[in-house]
ZAMARGU-4260 file (C-alpha; in steps of 0.2 Angstrom, whole numbers, plus 5000, padded with zeros to 4 digits):
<rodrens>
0) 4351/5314/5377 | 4343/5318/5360 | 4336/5335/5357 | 4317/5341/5356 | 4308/5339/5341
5) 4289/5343/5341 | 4279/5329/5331 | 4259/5333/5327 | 4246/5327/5318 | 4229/5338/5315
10) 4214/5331/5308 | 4201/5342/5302 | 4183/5338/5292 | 4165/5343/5292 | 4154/5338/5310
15) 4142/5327/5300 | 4155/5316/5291 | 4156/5299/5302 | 4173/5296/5295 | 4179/5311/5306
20) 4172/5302/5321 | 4177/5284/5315 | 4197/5294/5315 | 4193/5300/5333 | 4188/5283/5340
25) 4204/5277/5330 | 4216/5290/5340 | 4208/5287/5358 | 4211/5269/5354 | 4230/5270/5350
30) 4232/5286/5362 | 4221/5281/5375 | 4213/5298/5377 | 4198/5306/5367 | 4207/5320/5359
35) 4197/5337/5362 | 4187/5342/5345 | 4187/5358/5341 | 4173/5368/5330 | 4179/5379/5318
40) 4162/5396/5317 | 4160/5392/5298 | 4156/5377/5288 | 4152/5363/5302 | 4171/5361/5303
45) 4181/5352/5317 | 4197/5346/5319 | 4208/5337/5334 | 4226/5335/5336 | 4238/5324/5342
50) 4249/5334/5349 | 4269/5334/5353 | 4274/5321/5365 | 4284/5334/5375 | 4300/5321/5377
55) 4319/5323/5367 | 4321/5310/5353 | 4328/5293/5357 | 4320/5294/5375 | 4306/5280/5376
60) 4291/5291/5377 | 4296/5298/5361 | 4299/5281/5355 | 4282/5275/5361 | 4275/5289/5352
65) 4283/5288/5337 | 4276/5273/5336 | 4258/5277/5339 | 4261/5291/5328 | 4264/5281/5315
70) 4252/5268/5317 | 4237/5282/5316 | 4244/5288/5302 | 4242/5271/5293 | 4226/5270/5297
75) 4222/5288/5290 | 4230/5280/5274 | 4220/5267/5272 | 4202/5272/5279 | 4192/5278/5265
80) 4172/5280/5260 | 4164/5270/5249 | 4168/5280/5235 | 4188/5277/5237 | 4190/5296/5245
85) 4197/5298/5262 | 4189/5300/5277 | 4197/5316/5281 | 4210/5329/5279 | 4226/5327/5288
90) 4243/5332/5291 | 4257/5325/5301 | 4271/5339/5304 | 4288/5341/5315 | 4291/5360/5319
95) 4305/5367/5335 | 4318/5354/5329 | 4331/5361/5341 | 4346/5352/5331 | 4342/5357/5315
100) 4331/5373/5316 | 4319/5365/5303 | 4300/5360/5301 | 4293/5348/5289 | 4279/5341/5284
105) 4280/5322/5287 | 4263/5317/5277 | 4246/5323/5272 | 4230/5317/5266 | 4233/5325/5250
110) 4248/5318/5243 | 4241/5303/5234 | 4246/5289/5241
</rodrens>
């Protein structure tokens, strides 16, 4: 049943911004799990991921997931400073798609909406 399709989303700013942490808290809230942060060597730049669910489409983890998936990236949407930027910079992907041999890039912090 279905085929495997990886779904991730990275999440990447500088350590001091609290937005950054605000999105962490957000993910381990929907995930329930604190994501791992990894520090970039330059900059102060970290990032997460939410990674692949590691199910084939249609099955219910990968429902359950899609889900989630979609609900943080909602709130990545809508969180924003007090100056109207975003918190952070973003981007949701599918890559590995066995039935179609494609990869896309689902949504990003950059494409305006």
């Amino acid at each position: 049943m279905g085929n495997f399709r990886h779904h991730a989303i990275l999440v990447s700013d500088h350590v001091d911004e609290e937005g950054f942490w605000f999105a962490v808290y957000e993910a381990k809230k929907i995930f329930g799990v604190m994501p791992p942060v990894f520090h970039g060597d330059a900059e102060g730049v970290v990032s997460f991921l939410i990674p692949p669910d590691g199910s084939k489409e249609g099955r219910d983890i990968s429902n359950e997931y899609d889900e989630k998936r979609a609900r943080f990236v909602d709130w990545l949407k809508k969180h924003k400073d007090e100056n109207g930027c975003r918190y952070v910079d973003w981007i949701e992907i599918y890559y590995g798609d066995q039935a179609s041999d494609r990869a896309e890039i689902l949504n990003h912090s950059r494409d305006g909406k």
